[in-house]
N, C-alpha and C positions, 0 to 999 in steps of 0.2 A: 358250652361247647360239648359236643356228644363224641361220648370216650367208645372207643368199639371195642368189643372184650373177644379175646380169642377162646379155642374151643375146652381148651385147658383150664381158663380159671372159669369157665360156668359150670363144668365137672367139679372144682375145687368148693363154688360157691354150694355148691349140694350136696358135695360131704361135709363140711361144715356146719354148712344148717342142720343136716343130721344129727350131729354131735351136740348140737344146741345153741349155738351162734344165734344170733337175733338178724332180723335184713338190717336193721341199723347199724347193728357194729359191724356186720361185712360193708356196710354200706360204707361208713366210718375209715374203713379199714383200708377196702382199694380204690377209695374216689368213686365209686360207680352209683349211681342213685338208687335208692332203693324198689323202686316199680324195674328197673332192670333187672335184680337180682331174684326178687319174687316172680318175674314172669320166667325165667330161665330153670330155678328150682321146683316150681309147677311143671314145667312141662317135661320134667326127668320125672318125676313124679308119676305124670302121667304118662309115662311110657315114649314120649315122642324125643327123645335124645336132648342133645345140643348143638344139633348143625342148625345151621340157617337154611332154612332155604326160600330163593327167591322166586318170587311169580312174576313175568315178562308179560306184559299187558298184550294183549294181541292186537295186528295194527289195522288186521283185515287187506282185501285186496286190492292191491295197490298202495297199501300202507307207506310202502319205504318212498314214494316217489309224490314231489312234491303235490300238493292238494291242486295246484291249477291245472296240471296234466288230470285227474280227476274230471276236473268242471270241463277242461275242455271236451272230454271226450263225451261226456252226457250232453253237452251244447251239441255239439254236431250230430251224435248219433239221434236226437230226439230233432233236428231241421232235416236230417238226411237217413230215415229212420231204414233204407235199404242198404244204406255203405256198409260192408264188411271191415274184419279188423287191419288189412291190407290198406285200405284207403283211409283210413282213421289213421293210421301210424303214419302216411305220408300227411296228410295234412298237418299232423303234429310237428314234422319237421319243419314243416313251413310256415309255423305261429311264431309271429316273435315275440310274441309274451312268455314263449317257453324256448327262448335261445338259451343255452346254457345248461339249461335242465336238463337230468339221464330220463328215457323215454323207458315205457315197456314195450315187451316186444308183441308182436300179434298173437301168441296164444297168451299170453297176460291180460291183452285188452280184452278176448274172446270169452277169459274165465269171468273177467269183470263183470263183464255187461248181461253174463246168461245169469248171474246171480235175480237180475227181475224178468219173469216172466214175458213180459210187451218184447220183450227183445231176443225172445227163444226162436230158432227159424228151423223151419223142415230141411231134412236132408234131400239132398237133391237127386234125383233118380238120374243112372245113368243113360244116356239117348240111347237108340235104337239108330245101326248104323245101316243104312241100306244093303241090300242082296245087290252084285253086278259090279263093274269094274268102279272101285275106288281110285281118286284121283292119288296119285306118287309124286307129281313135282308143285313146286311153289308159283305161283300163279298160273295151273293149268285149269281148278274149275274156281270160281267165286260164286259162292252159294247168296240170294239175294232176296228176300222178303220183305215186307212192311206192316205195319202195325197203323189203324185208320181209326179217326175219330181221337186220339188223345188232347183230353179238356183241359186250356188253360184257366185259370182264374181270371184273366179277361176276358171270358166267354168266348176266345176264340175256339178252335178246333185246328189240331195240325197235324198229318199223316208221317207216319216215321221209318223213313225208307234205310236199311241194314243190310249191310254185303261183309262175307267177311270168308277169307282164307282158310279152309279147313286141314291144310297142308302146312301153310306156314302158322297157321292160327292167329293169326292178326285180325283185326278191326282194319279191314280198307275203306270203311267210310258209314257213314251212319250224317241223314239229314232229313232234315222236315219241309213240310209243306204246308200251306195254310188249305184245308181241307175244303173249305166255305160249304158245309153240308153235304158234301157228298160222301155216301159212306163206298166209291169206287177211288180207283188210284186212275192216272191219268199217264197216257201211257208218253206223253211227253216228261213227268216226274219220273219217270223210271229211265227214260234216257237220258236227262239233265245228270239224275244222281251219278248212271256209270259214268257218265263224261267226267264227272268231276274225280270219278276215282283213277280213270283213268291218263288225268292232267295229276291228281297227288301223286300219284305211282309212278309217272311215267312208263308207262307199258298196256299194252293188248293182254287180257286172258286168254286163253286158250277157248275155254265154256264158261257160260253162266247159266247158273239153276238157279229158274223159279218153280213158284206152282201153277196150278193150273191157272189164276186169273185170266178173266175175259179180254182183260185190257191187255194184253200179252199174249196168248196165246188165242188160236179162233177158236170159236164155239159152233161157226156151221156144219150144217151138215158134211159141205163137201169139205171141210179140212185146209179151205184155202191161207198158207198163212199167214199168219200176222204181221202189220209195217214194222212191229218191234222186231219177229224173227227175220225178216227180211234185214232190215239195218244193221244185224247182226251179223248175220250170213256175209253182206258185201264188206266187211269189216275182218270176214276170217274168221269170227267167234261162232263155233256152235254153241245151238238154240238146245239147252236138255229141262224137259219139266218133269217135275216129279208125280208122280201116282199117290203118294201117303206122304202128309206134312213133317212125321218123321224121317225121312228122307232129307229133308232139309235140319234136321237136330240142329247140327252148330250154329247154325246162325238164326236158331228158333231159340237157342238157347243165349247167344248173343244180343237180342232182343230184350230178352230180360236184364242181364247184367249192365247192359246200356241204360236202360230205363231206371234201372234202381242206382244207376253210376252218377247221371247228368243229369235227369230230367224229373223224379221225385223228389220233392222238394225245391224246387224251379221252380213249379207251375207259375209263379209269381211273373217268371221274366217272360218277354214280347217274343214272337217266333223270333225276331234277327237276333238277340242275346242268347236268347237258346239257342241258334245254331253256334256261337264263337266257344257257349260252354261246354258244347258237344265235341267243337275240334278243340278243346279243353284238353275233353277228359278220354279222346282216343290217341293225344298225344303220349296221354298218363299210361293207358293202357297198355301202348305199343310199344313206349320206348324206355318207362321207369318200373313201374310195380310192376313186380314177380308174377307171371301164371301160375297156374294149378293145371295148366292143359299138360296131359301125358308125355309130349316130345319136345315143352320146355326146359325140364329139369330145376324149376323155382327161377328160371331167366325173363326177361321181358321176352316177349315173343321176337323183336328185330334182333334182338342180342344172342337170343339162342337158334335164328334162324335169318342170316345175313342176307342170305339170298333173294327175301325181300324186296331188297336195295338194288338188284340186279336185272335191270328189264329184260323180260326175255323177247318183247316183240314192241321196241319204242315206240312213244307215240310224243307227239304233240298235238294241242289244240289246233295251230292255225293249218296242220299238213294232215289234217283228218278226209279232207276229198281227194287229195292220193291217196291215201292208205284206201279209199273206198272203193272197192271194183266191183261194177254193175254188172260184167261177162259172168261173176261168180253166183253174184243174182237169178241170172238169166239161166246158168246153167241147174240152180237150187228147182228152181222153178217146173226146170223141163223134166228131170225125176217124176213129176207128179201126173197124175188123170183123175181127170172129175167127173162127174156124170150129171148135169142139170135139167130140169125138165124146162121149157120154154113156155113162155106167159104169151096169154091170149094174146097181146098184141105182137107176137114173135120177138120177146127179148129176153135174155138172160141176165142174170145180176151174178158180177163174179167181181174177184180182188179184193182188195182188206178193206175196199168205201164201198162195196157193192155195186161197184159200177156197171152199169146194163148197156150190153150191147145187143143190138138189133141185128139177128141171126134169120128165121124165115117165118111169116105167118102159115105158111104150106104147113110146116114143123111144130105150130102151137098143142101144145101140150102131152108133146113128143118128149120123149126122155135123149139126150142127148150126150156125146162123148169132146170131154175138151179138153185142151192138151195146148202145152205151152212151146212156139218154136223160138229157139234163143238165135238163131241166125236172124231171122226179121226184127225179132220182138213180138209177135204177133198171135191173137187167142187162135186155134185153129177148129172148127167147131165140125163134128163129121158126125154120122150116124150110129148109133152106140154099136151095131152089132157089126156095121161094117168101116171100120178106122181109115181104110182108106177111100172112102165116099165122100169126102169132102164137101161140105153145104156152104160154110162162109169162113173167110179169113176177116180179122180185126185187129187193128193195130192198138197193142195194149195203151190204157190208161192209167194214169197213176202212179208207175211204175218208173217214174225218172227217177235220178241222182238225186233231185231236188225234190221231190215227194217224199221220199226212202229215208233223208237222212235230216230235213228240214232246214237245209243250210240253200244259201244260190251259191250257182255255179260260179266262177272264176270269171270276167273280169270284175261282173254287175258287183259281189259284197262274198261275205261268209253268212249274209242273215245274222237273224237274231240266234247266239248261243247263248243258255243259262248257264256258261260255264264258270268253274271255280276261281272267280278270280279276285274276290273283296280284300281275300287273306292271305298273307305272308307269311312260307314256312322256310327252313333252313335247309340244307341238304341231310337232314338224319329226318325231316317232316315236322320239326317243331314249329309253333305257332309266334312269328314273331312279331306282328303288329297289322291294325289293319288299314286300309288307304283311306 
């Protein structure tokens, strides 16, 4: 049995020995073995006292917390090698290998992981916020971009269409599409997606910003516009595109955090599992883990910004052709003058399909002045210099309810809508099962 000696008799043991004691008969003396006695009177010797002192073995980081909170979090961070320490710590919660166990907290996991270099990441530059009126309320603009060509490992390809709230700073919606080589978007995928954020949300925006794409916005000369601005227009949503893709920052920057959230490290699953893990991980976004955006305060964005949850202009799917008004169309329209020149055979090609109407051979390759009357509907085609010279009226094309918004009319059907409807969320937008 090992005797522990207080600081008193190893002091005693070294004046003794001075005196000429042998380690045996102190040994003899107070029970203490003699390699105790000899290493204690050596070390007064050499100057080093007789305290003890102990060395605490170091446990390194993460030491105190059991070894499987370790592995998990190198499992994860090396299949999901974009997640921050934010989405690492919620997953932890949700392992039940590690029920019971005390967790670290997110700068704990952050010192952890920077210890190996593969897991160092750049700081992040702060966006460039545009010049000119910034949007003030929650759902007044939805900033909306996408991301074409992302390769799955089944060789497919699927375009990754991002809208998101720069006021309430939420994730309103984020989905894919199966690209089939096209490196354009299709300007039907851009209205499927709002539809569907605007069946999640229950509400109308106010605007939505994109950029310049062709599929959204024209590219002719004359500026006539597009069936996306148009459907927008008869909807009440102004159409605002941006000049510089920094203009669009949040939801350029949202683009990434999505993609390193849900979809790195996925590439494994089938576009229809990628999208249930998308409305996953915007459930995650919006309504549990903490932002870092400025006007959160460390809250989930719905928690620190309620309003959200508050339509400001309802909508529903099946009452989308009331809410549609084509006078407002017609009136976007008459705003505008064009100027086309006339094709040998006297026709012009105008509207967002280029539809040519037959105006005068007399006129072939006459420059001409066109102008939209919203009482008729009808193109009104006159002499550039003189507007009220009138050459030919036509009654527009393309231009119905049902061209504009792709739905038929009341009584025939609603058409085919790609709207949101596989998934079931609860009234806070949770994902609760799908049909």
């Amino acid at each position: 049995m090992t005797v522990k000696t207080s600081e008193a008799e190893r002091q005693l043991f070294y004046e003794l020995h001075q005196e000429g004691a042998t380690y045996a008969e102190l040994s003899e003396r107070f029970r203490v073995s003699q390699m105790c006695i000899r290493y204690w009177c050596r070390r007064q010797r050499d100057g080093q006292g007789c305290r003890k002192r102990y060395k605490r073995e170091r446990l390194g980081l993460l030491g105190r917390f059991h070894p499987r909170v370790r592995y998990v979090i190198l499992r994860l961070r090396l299949k999901h090698p974009r997640w921050g320490p934010n989405r690492l710590r919620a997953q932890l919660k949700k392992r039940p290998s590690l029920l019971g166990c005390s967790l670290p907290s997110e700068t704990q996991i952050g010192r952890y992981l920077h210890q190996w270099r593969r897991f160092w990441r750049r700081a992040a530059k702060k966006p460039e916020h545009p010049s000119g009126d910034p949007p003030v309320r929650v759902h007044q603009r939805w900033q909306m971009d996408f991301k074409v060509q992302i390769r799955l490992k089944s060789g497919q390809r699927v375009n990754l269409f991002s809208l998101r709230d720069p006021v309430g700073e939420a994730y309103i919606g984020d989905f894919v599409f199966l690209s089939a080589g096209r490196s354009r978007i299709k300007m039907e995928e851009a209205r499927t997606a709002l539809r569907r954020c605007f069946e999640r949300w229950g509400t109308l925006p106010e605007e939505v910003q994109t950029d310049g794409e062709s599929t959204l916005v024209s590219t002719h000369h004359n500026d006539f516009p597009s069936l996306f601005t148009l459907w927008l227009t008869g909807l009440g949503i102004q159409h605002r595109v941006i000049r510089k893709v920094t203009h669009n920052a949040e939801v350029e920057r949202c683009h990434r955090t999505v993609c390193d959230y849900a979809i790195v490290g996925n590439e494994d699953q089938f576009p229809a599992r990628l999208q249930l893990t998308l409305d996953q991980a915007l459930y995650e976004l919006n309504y549990e883990l903490p932002s870092k955006a400025e006007g959160c305060g460390g809250k989930p964005p719905v928690s620190a910004h309620p309003e959200l949850l508050q339509p400001r202009r309802p909508f529903q799917a099946c009452f989308e052709l009331s809410l549609f008004d084509l006078q407002r169309v017609d009136q976007y329209l008459a705003s505008f003058k064009w100027i086309h020149r006339v094709g040998s055979t006297g026709q012009v090609a105008i509207g967002p399909h280029r539809t040519r109407y037959s105006v005068s051979r007399a006129h072939a390759g006459q420059d001409v002045a066109v102008r939209f009357d919203p009482q008729v509907r009808h193109f009104v085609f006159s002499v550039l210099d003189q507007p009220e010279q009138v050459i030919r009226r036509c009654s527009a094309k393309g231009l119905d309810v049902a061209d504009l918004t792709g739905l038929e009319i009341w009584p025939v059907g609603i058409g085919h809508q790609q709207l949101f409807l596989p998934y079931l969320f609860d009234d806070r937008g949770k994902l609760l099962k799908s049909n």
